[in-house]
C-alpha beads as a LAMMPS data file, in Angstrom:
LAMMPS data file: protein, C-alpha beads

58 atoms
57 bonds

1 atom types
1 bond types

-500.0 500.0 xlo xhi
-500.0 500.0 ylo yhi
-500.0 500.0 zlo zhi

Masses

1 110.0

Atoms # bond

1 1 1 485.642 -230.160 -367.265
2 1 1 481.775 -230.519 -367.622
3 1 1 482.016 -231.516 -363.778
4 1 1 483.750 -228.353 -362.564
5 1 1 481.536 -226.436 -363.990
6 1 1 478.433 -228.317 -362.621
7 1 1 480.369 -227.664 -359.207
8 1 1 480.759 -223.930 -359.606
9 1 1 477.078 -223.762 -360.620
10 1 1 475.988 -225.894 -358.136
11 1 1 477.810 -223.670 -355.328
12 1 1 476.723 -220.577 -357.194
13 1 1 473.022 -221.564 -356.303
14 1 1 473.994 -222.391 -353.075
15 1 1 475.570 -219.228 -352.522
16 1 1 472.642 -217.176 -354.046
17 1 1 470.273 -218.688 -351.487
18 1 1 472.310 -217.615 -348.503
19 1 1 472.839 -214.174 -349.578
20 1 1 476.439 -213.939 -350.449
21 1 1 476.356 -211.810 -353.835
22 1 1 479.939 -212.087 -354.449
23 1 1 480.502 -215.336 -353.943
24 1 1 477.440 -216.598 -356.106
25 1 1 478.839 -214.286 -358.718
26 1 1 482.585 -215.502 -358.718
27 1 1 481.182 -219.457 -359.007
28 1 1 478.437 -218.616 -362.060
29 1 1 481.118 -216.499 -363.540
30 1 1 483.378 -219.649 -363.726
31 1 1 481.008 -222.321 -364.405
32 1 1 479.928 -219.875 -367.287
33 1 1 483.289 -219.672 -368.670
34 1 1 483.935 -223.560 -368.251
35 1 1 480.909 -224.430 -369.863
36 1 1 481.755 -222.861 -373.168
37 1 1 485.075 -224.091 -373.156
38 1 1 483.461 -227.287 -372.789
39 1 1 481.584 -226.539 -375.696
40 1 1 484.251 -225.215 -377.795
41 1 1 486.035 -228.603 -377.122
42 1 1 483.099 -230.528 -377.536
43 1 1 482.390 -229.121 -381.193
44 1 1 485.967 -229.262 -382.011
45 1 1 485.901 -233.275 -381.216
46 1 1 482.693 -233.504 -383.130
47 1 1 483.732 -232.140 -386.060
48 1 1 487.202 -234.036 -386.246
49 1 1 485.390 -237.086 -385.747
50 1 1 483.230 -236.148 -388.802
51 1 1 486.226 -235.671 -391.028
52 1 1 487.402 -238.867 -389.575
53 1 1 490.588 -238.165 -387.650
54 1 1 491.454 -240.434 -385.903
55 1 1 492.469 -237.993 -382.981
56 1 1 488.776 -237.493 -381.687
57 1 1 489.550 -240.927 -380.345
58 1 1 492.454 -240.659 -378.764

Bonds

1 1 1 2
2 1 2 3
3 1 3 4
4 1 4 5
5 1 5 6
6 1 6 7
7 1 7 8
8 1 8 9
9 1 9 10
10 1 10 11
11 1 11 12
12 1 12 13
13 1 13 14
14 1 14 15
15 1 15 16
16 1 16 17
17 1 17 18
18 1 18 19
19 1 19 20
20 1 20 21
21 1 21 22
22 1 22 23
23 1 23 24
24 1 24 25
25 1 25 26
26 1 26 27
27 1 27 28
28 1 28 29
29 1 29 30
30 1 30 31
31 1 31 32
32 1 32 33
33 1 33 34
34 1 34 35
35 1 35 36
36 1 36 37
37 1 37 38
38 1 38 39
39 1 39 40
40 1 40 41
41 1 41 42
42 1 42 43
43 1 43 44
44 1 44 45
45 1 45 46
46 1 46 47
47 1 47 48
48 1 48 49
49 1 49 50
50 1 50 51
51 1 51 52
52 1 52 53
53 1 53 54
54 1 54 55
55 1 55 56
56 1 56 57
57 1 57 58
């Protein structure tokens, strides 16, 4: 998930240096919204592997 939204940014940037507005938008727009959902899931593992689920590993 982290790589998608390395990808988006990445193309985002790419897109911003050409000039195309809406299509550097669109990409940071989803690499935004994957990297907080990344984040979201990250905490949520961290925190069940605190409490020691055994989940976290799975």
């Amino acid at each position: 998930m982290l790589m998608w939204a390395l990808i988006f940014l990445v193309v985002a940037i790419i897109a911003g240096a050409f000039g195309f507005g809406g299509a550097a938008t669109a990409a940071a727009g989803i690499a935004k919204i994957l990297f907080y959902l990344f984040l979201v899931v990250f905490v949520i593992m961290l925190i069940m592997s605190f409490l020691g689920g055994t989940a976290a590993a799975a």
